[in-house]
Chimera marker file (.cmm) of the C-alpha trace (Angstrom):
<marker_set name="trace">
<marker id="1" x="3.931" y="-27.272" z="42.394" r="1" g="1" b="0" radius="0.5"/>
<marker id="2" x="3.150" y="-25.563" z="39.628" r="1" g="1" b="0" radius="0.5"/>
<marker id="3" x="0.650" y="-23.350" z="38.537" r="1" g="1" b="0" radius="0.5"/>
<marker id="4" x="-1.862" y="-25.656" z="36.853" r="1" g="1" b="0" radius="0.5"/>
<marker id="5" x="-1.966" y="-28.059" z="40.327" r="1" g="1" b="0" radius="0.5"/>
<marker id="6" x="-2.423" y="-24.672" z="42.234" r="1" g="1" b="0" radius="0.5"/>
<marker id="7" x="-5.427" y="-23.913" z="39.680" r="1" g="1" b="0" radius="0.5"/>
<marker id="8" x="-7.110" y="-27.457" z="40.321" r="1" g="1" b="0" radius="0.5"/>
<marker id="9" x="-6.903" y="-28.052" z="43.568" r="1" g="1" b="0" radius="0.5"/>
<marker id="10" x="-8.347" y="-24.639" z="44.681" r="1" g="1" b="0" radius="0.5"/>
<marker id="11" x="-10.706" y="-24.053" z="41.604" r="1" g="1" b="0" radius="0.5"/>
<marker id="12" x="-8.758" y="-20.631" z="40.559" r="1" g="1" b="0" radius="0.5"/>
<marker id="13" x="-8.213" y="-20.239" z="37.199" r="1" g="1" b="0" radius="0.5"/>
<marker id="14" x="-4.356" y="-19.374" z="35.866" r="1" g="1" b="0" radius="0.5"/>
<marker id="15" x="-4.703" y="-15.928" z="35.058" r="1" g="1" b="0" radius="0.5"/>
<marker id="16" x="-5.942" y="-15.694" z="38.578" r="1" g="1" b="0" radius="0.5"/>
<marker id="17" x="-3.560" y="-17.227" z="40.106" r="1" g="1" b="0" radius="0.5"/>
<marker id="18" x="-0.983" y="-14.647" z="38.160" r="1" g="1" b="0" radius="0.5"/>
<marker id="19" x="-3.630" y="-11.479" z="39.059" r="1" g="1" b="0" radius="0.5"/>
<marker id="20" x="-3.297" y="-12.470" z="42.933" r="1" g="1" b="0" radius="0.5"/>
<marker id="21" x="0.616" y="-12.551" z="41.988" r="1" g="1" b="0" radius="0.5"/>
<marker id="22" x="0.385" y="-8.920" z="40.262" r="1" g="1" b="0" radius="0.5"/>
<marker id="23" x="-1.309" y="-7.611" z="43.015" r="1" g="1" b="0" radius="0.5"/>
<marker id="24" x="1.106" y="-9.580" z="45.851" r="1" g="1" b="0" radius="0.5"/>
<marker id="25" x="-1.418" y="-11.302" z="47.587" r="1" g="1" b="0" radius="0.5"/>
<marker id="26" x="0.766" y="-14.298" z="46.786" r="1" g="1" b="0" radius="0.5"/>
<marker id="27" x="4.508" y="-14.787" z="45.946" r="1" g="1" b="0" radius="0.5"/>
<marker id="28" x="5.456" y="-18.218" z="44.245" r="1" g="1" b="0" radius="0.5"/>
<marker id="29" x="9.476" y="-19.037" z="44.315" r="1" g="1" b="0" radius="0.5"/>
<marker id="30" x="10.896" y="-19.439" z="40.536" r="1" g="1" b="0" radius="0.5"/>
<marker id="31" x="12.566" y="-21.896" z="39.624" r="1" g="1" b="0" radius="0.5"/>
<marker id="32" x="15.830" y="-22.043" z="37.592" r="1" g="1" b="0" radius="0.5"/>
<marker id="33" x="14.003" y="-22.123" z="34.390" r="1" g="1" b="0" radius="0.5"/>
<marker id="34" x="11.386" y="-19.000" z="35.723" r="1" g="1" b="0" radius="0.5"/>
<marker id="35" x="9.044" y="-21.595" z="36.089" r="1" g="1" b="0" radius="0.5"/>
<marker id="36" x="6.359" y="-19.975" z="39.140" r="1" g="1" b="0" radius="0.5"/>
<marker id="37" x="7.236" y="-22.765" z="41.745" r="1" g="1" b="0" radius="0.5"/>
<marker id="38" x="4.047" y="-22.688" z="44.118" r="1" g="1" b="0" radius="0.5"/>
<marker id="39" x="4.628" y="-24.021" z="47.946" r="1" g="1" b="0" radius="0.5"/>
<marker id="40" x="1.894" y="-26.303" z="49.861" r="1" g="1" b="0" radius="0.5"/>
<marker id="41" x="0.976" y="-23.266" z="51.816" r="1" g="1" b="0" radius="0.5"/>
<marker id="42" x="-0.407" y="-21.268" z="48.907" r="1" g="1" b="0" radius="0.5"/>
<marker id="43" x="-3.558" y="-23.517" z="48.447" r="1" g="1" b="0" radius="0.5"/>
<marker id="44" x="-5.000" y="-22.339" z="51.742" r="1" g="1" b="0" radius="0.5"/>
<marker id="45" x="-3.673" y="-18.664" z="51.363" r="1" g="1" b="0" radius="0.5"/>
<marker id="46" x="-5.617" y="-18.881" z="47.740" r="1" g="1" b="0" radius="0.5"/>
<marker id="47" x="-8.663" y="-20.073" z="49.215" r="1" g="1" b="0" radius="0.5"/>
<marker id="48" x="-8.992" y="-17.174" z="51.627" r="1" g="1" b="0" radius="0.5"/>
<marker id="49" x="-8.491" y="-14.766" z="49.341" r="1" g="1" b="0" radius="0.5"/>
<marker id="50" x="-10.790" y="-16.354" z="47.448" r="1" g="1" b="0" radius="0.5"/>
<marker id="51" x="-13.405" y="-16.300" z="50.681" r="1" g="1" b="0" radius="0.5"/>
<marker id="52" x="-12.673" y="-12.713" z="51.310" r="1" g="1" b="0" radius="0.5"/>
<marker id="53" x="-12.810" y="-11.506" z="48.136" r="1" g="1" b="0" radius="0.5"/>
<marker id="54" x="-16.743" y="-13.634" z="47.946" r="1" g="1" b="0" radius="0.5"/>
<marker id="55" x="-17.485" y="-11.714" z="50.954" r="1" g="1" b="0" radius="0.5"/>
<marker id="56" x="-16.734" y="-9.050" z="49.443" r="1" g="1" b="0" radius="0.5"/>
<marker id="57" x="-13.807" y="-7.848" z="50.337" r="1" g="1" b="0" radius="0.5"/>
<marker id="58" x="-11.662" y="-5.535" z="47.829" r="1" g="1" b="0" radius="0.5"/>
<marker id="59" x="-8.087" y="-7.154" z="46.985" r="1" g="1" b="0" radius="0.5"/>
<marker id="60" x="-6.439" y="-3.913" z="48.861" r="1" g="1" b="0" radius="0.5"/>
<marker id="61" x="-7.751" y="-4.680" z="51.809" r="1" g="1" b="0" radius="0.5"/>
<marker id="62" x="-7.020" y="-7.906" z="51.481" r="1" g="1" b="0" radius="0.5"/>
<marker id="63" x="-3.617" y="-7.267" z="50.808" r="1" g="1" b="0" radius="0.5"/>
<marker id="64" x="-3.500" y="-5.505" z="53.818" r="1" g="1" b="0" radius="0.5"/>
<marker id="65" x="-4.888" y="-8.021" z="56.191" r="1" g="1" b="0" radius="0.5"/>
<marker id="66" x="-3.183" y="-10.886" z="54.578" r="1" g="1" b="0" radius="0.5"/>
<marker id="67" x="-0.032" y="-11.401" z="57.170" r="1" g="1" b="0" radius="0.5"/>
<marker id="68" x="-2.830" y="-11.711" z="60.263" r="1" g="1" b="0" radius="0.5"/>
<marker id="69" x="-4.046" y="-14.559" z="58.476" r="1" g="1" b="0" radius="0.5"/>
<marker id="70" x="-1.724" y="-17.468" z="59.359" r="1" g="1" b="0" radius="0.5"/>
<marker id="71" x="-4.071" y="-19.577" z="60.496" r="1" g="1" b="0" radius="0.5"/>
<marker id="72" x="-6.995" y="-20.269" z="58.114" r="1" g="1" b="0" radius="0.5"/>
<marker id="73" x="-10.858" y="-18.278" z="59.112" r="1" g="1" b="0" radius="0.5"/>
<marker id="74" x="-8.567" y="-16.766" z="62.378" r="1" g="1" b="0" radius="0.5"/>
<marker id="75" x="-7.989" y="-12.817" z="61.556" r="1" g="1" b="0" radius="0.5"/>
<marker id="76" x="-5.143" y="-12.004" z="64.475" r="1" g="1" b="0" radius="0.5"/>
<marker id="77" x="-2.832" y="-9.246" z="64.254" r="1" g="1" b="0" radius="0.5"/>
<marker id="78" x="-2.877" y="-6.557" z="66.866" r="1" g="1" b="0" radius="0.5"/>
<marker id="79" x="0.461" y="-4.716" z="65.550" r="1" g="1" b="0" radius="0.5"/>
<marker id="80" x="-1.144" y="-3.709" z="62.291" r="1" g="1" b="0" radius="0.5"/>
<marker id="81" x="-4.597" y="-2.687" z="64.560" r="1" g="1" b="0" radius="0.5"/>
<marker id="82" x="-4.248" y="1.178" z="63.687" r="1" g="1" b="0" radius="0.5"/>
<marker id="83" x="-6.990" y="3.361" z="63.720" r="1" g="1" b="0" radius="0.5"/>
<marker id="84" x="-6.876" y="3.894" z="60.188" r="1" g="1" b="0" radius="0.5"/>
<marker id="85" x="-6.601" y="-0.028" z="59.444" r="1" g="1" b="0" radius="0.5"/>
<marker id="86" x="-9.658" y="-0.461" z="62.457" r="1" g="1" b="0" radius="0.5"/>
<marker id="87" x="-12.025" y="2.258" z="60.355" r="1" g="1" b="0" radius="0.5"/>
<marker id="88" x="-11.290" y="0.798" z="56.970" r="1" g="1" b="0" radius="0.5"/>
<marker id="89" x="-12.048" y="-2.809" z="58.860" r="1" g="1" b="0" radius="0.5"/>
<marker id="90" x="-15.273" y="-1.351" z="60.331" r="1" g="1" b="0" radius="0.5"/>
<marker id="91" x="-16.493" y="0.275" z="56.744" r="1" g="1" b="0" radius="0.5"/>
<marker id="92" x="-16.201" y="-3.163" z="54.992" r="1" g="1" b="0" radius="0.5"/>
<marker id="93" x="-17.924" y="-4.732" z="57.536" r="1" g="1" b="0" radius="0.5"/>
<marker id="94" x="-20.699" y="-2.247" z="57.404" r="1" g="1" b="0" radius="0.5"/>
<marker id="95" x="-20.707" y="-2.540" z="53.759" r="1" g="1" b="0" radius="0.5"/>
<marker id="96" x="-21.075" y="-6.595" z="53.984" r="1" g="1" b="0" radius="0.5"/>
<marker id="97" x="-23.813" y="-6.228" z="56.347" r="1" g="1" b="0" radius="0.5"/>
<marker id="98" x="-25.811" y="-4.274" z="54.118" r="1" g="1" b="0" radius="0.5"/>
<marker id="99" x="-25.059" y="-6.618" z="51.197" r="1" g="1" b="0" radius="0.5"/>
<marker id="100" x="-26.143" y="-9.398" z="53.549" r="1" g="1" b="0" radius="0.5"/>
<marker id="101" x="-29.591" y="-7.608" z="54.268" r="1" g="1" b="0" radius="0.5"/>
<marker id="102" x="-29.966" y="-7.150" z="50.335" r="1" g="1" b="0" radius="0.5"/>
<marker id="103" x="-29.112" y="-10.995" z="49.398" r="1" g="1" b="0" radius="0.5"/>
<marker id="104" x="-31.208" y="-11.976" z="52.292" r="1" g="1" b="0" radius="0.5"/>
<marker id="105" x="-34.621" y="-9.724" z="51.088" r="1" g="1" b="0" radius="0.5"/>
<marker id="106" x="-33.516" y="-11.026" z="47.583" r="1" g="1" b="0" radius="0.5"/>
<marker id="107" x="-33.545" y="-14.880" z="48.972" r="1" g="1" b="0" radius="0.5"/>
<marker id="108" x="-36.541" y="-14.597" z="50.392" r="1" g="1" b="0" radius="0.5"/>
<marker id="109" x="-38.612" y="-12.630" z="47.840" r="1" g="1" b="0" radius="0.5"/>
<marker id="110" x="-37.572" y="-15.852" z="45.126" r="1" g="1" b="0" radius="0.5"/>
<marker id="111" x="-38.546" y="-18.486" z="48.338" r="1" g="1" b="0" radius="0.5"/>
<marker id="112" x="-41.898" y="-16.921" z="48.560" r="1" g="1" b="0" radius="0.5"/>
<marker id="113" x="-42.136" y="-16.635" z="44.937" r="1" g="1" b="0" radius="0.5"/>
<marker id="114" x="-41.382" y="-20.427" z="44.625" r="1" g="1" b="0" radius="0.5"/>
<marker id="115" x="-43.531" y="-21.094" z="47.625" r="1" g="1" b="0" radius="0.5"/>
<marker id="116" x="-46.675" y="-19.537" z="45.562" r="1" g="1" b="0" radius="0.5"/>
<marker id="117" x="-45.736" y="-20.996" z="42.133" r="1" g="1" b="0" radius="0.5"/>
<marker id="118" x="-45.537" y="-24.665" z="43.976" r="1" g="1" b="0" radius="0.5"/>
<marker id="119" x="-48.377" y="-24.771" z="45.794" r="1" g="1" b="0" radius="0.5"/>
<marker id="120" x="-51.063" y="-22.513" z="43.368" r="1" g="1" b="0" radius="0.5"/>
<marker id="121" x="-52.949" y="-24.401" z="40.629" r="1" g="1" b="0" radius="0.5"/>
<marker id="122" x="-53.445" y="-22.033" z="37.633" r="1" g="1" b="0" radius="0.5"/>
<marker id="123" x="-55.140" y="-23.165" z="35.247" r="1" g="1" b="0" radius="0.5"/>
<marker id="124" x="-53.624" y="-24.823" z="31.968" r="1" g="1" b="0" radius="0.5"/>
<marker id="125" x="-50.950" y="-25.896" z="34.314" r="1" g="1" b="0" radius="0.5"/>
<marker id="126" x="-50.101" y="-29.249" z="35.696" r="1" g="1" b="0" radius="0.5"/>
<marker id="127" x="-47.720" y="-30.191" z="38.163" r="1" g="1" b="0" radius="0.5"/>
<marker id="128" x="-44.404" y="-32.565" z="36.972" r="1" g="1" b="0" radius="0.5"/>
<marker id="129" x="-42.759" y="-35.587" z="38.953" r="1" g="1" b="0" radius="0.5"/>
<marker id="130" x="-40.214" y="-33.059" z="40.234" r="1" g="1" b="0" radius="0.5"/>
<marker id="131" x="-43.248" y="-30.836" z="41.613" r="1" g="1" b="0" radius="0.5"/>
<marker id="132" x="-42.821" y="-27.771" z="39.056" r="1" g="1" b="0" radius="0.5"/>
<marker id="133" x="-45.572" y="-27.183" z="37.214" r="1" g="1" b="0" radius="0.5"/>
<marker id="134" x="-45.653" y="-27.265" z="33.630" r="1" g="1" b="0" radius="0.5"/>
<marker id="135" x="-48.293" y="-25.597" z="31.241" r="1" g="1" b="0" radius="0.5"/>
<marker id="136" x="-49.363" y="-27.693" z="29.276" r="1" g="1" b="0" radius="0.5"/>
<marker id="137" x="-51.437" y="-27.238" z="25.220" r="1" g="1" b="0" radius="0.5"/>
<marker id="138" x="-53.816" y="-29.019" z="23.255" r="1" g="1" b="0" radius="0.5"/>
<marker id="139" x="-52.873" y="-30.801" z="20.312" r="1" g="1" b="0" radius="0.5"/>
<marker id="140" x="-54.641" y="-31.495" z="17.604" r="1" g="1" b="0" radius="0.5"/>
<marker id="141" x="-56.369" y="-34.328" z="18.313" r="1" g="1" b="0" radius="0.5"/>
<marker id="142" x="-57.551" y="-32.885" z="21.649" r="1" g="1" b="0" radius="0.5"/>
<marker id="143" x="-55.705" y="-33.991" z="24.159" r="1" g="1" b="0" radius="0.5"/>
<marker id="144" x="-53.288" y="-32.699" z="26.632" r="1" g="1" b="0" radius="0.5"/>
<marker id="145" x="-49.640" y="-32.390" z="25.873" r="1" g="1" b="0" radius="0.5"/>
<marker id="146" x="-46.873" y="-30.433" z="27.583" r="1" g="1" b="0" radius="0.5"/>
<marker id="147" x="-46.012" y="-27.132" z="26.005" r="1" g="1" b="0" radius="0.5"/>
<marker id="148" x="-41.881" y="-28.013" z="26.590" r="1" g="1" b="0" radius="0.5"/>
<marker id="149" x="-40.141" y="-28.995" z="23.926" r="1" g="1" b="0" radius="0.5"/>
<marker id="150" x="-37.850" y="-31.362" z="26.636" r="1" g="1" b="0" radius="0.5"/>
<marker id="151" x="-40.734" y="-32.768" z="28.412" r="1" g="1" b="0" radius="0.5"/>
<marker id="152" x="-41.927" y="-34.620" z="24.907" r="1" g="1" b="0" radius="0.5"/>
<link id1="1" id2="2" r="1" g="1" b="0" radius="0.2"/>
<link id1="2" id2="3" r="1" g="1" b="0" radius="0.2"/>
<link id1="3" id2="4" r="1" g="1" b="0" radius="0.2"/>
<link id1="4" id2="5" r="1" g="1" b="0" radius="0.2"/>
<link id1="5" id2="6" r="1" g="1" b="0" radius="0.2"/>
<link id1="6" id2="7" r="1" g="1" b="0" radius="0.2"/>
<link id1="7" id2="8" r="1" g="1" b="0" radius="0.2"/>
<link id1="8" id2="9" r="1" g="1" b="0" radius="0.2"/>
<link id1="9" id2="10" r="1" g="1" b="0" radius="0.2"/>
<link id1="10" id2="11" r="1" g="1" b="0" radius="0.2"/>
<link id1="11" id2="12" r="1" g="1" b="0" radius="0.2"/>
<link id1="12" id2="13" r="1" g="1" b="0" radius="0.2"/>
<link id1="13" id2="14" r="1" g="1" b="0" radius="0.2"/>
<link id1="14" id2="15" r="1" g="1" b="0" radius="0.2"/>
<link id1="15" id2="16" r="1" g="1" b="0" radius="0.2"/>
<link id1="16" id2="17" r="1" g="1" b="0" radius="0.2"/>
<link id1="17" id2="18" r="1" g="1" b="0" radius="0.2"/>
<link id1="18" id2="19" r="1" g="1" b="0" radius="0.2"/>
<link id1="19" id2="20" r="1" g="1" b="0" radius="0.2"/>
<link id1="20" id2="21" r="1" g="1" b="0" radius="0.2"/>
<link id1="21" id2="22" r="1" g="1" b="0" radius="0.2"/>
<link id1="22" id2="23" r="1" g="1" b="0" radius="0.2"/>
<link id1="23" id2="24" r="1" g="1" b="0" radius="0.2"/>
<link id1="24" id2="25" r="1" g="1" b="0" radius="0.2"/>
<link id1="25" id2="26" r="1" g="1" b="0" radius="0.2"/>
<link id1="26" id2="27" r="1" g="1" b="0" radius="0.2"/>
<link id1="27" id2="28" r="1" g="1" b="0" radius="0.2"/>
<link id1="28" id2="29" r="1" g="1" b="0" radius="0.2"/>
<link id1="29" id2="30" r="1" g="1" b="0" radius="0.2"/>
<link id1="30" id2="31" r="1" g="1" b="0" radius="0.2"/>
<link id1="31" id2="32" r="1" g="1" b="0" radius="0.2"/>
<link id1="32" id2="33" r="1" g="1" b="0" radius="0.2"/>
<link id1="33" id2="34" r="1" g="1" b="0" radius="0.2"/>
<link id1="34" id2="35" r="1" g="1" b="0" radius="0.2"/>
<link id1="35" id2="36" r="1" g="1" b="0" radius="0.2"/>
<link id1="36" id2="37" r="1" g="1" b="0" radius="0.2"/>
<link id1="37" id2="38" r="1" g="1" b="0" radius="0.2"/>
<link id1="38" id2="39" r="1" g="1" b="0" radius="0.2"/>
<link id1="39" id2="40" r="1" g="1" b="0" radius="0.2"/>
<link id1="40" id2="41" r="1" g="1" b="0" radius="0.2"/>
<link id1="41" id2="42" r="1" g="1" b="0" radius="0.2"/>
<link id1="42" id2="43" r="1" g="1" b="0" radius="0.2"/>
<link id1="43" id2="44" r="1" g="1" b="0" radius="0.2"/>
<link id1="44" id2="45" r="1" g="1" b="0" radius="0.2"/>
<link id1="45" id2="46" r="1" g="1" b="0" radius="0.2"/>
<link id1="46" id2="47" r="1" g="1" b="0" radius="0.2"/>
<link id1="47" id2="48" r="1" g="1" b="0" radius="0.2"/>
<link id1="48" id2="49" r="1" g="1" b="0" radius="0.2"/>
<link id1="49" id2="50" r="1" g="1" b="0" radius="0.2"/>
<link id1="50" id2="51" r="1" g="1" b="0" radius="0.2"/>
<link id1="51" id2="52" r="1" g="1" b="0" radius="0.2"/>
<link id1="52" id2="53" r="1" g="1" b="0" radius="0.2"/>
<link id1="53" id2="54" r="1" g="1" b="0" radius="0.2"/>
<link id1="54" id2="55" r="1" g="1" b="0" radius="0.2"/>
<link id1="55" id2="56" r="1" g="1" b="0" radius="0.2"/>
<link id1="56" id2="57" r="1" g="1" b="0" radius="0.2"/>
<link id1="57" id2="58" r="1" g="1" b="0" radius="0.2"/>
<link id1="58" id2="59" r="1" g="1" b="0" radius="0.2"/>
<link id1="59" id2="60" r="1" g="1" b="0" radius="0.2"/>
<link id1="60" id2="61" r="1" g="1" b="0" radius="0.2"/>
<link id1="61" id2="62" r="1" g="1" b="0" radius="0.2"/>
<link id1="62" id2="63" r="1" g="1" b="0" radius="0.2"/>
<link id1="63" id2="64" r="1" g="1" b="0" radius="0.2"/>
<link id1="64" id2="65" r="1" g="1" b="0" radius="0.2"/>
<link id1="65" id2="66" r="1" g="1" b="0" radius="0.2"/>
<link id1="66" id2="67" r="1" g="1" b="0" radius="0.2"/>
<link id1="67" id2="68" r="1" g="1" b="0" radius="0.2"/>
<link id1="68" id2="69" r="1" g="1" b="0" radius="0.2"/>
<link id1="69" id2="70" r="1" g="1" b="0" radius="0.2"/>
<link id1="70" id2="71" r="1" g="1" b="0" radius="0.2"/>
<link id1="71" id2="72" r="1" g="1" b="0" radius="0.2"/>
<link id1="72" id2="73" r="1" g="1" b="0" radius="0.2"/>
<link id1="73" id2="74" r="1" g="1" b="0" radius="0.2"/>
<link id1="74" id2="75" r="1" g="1" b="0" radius="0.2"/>
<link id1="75" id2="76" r="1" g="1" b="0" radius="0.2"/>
<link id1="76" id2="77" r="1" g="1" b="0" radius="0.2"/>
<link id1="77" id2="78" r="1" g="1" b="0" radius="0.2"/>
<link id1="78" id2="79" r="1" g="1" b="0" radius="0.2"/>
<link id1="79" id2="80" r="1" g="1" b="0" radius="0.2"/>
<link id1="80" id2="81" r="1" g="1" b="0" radius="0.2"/>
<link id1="81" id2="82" r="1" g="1" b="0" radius="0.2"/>
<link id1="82" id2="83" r="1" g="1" b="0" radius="0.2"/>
<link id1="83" id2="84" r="1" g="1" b="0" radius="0.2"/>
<link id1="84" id2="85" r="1" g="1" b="0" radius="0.2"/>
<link id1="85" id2="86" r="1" g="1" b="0" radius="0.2"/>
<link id1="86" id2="87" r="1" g="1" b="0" radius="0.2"/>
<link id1="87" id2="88" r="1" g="1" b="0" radius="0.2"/>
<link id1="88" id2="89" r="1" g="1" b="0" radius="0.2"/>
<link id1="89" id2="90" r="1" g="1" b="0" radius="0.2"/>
<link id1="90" id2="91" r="1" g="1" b="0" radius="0.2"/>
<link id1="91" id2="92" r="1" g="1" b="0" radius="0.2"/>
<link id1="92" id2="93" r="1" g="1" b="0" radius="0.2"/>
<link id1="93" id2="94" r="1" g="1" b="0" radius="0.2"/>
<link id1="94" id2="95" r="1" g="1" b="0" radius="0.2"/>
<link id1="95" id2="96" r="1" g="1" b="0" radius="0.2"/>
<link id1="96" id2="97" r="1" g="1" b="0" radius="0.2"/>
<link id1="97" id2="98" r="1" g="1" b="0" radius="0.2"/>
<link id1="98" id2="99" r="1" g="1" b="0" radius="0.2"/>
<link id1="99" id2="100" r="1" g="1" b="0" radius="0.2"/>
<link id1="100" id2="101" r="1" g="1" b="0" radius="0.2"/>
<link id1="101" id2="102" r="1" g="1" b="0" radius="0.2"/>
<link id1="102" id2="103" r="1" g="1" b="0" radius="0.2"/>
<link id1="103" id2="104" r="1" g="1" b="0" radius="0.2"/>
<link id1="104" id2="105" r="1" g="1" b="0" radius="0.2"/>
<link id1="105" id2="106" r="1" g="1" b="0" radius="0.2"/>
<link id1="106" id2="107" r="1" g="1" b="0" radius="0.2"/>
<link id1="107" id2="108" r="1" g="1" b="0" radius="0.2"/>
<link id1="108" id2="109" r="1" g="1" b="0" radius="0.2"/>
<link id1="109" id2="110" r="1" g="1" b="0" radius="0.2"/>
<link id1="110" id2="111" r="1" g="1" b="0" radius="0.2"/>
<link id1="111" id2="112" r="1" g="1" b="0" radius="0.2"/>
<link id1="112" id2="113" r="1" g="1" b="0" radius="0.2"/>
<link id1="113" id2="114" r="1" g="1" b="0" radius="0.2"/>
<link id1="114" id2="115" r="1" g="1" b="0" radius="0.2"/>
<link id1="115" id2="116" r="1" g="1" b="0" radius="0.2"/>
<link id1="116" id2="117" r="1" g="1" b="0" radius="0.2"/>
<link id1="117" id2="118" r="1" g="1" b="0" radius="0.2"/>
<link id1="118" id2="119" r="1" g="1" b="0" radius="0.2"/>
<link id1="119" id2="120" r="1" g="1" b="0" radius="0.2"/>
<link id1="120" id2="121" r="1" g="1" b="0" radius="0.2"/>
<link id1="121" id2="122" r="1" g="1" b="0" radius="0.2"/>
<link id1="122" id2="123" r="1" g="1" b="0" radius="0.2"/>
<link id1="123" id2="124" r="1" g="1" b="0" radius="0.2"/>
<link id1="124" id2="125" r="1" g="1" b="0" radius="0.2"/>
<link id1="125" id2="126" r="1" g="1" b="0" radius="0.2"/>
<link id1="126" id2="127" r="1" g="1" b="0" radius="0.2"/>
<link id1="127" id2="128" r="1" g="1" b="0" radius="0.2"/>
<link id1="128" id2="129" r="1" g="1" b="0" radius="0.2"/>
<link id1="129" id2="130" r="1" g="1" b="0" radius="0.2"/>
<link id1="130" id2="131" r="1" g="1" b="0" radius="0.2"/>
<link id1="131" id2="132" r="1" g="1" b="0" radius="0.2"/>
<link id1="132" id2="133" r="1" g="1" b="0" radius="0.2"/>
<link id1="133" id2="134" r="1" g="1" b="0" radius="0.2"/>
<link id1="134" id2="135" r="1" g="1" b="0" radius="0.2"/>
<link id1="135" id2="136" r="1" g="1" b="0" radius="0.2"/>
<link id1="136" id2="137" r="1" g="1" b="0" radius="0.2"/>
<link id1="137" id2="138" r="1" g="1" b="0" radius="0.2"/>
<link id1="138" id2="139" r="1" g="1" b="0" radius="0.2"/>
<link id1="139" id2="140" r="1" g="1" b="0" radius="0.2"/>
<link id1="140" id2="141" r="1" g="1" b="0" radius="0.2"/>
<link id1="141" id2="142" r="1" g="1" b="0" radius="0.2"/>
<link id1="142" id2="143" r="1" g="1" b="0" radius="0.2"/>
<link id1="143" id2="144" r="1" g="1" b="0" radius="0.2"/>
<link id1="144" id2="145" r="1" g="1" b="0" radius="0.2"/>
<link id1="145" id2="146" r="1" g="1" b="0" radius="0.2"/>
<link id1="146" id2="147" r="1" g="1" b="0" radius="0.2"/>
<link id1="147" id2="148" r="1" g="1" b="0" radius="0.2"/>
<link id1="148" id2="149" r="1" g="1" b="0" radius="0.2"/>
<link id1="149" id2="150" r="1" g="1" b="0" radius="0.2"/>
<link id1="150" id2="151" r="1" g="1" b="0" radius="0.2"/>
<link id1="151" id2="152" r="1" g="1" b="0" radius="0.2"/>
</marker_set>
């Protein structure tokens, strides 16, 4: 296939599509013309380099861990289990545990924050179909009117 098919069927864009080729996380065939010819195969090795590299993963690592990865979300290689491969495995993992622990303080300080701003009537404010609330002015004649230029 070639590299516009690989681009929309696993949401990667072109350039990187050609980035994971620069840095040999992926190796498309050519084709007589030097067309990149891109196999089945690569549209489950893109998506878990794109997982890894969400989870964040650097593309070295990556790189490095890439042949244990045969079957997709299964990490299996105990020949490339050195030490040095084990510690640099262990750091990342420490590293996405802590970013973990930061996301989840950060998810749950804007849950309680939407909690509050639901459920507490302040006044000036009305509450919308969709349950946010809206402030709302007084026009000239008086009455209420929402303060939103898209809610008129």
């Amino acid at each position: 296939m070639r590299i516009g098919e690989l681009a929309g069927r696993t949401g990667t864009s072109r350039r990187l599509l050609r980035y994971y080729e620069e840095q040999e996380l992926i190796a498309p065939d050519r084709s007589a013309n030097g067309y990149r010819d891109y196999d089945e195969r690569l549209v489950d090795r893109v998506l878990q380099i794109r997982g890894l590299l969400e989870g964040g993963l650097p593309t070295r690592m990556i790189k490095r861990i890439l042949p244990c990865l045969n079957v997709p979300g299964i990490l299996y290689c105990p020949e490339e289990a050195t030490p040095e491969m084990l510690a640099a495995l262990e750091e990342e993992r420490d590293r996405m545990t802590q970013r973990i622990q930061f996301l989840a303080r950060n998810r749950d300080a804007i849950a309680s924050y939407l909690d509050v701003a639901r459920t507490t009537a302040l006044p000036g404010r009305t509450t919308a179909s969709d349950g946010w609330p809206r402030r709302t002015a007084k026009s000239r004649t008086g009455s209420q009117r929402s303060a939103l230029p898209c809610d008129q």
